[in-house]
Structure formats: structure tokens, C-alpha cells
N, C-alpha and C positions, 0 to 999 in steps of 0.2 A: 897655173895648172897644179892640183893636187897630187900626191904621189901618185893617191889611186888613179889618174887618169892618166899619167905618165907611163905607170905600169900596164895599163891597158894597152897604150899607144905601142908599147915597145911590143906586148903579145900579139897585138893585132899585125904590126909589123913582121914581127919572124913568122910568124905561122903562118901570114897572106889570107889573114880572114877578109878581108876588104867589107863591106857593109855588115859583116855577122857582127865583130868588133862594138859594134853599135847598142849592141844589147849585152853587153856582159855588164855584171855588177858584180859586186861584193862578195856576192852568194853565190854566182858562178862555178859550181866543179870545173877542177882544170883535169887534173892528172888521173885517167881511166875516162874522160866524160869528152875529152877531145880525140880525136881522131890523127888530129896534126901533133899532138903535143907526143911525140916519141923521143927514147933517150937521146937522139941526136938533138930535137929540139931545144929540150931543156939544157943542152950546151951551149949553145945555141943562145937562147935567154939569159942566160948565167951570163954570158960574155958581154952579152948588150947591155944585159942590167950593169956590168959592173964599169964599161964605158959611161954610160949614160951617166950614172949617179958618181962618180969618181969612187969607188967603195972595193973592197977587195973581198973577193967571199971564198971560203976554201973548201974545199969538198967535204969533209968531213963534219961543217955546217948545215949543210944542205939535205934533207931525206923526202920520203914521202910526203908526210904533213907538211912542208914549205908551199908545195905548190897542190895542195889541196883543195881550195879555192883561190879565187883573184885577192882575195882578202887576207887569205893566211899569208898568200905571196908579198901581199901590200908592206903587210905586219914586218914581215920579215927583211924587207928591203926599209921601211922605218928603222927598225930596229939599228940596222948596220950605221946609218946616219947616224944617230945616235952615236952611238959607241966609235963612229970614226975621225 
């Protein structure tokens, strides 16, 4: 499984998109373009991202442009691999 579909997995998961999940890509807006995706969720995601991927992310990493798209989100969950 690729990150991007891990990261999918895990949004699809805390939000409870159940068959939507199925159509998100890349290019997906997340953050103003979901419904579900409020500041609780994005704790929410934070928390399961940083289970899931064993990675520690700190708030003052995290803003707007992170969860921008599914893509930006991707990037940015790469990126901590990287560096962890």
C-alpha cells in the first residue's frame, strides 16, 4: 500500500466517508471543501497519522497548506518519514 492510499485509508476512516473515500485522489481539497473535516477532526487525523506511521508531528508543523489537499497531506506525512 502506498503512503497516498494509507493516508486515504486513515481519512476515510476518521471522517466515516464509507464509499465517498473511494473517490478521493491526489487533487482532492480536504481543508474548507469537506464538511467533516473540522478542527476536531484534524486531531483527530494528527493522532492516527502519527500511530499509524510511527512519526511524531508537533503543532507548530502543521497549518493550513498541510491539509490542503490529500496530496499536500501525503507530502507531508512523506516528508516526516524521511526525516524520522
Amino acid at each position: 500500500m502506498t503512503t497516498l492510499d494509507s493516508v486515504k485509508a486513515i481519512i476515510g476512516d476518521v471522517l466515516q466517508l464509507g464509499p465517498r473515500q473511494d473517490i478521493l485522489t491526489a487533487e482532492t481539497p480536504l481543508l474548507g471543501n469537506m464538511p467533516e473535516l473540522d478542527s476536531m477532526a484534524v486531531v483527530a487525523l494528527i493522532a492516527t497519522i502519527e500511530e499509524k506511521f510511527g512519526i511524531l508531528i508537533d503543532d507548530d508543523e502543521v497549518d493550513a497548506s498541510t491539509f490542503a489537499t490529500l496530496g499536500t497531506l501525503t507530502a507531508f506525512v512523506e516528508q516526516k518519514l524521511q526525516t524520522a
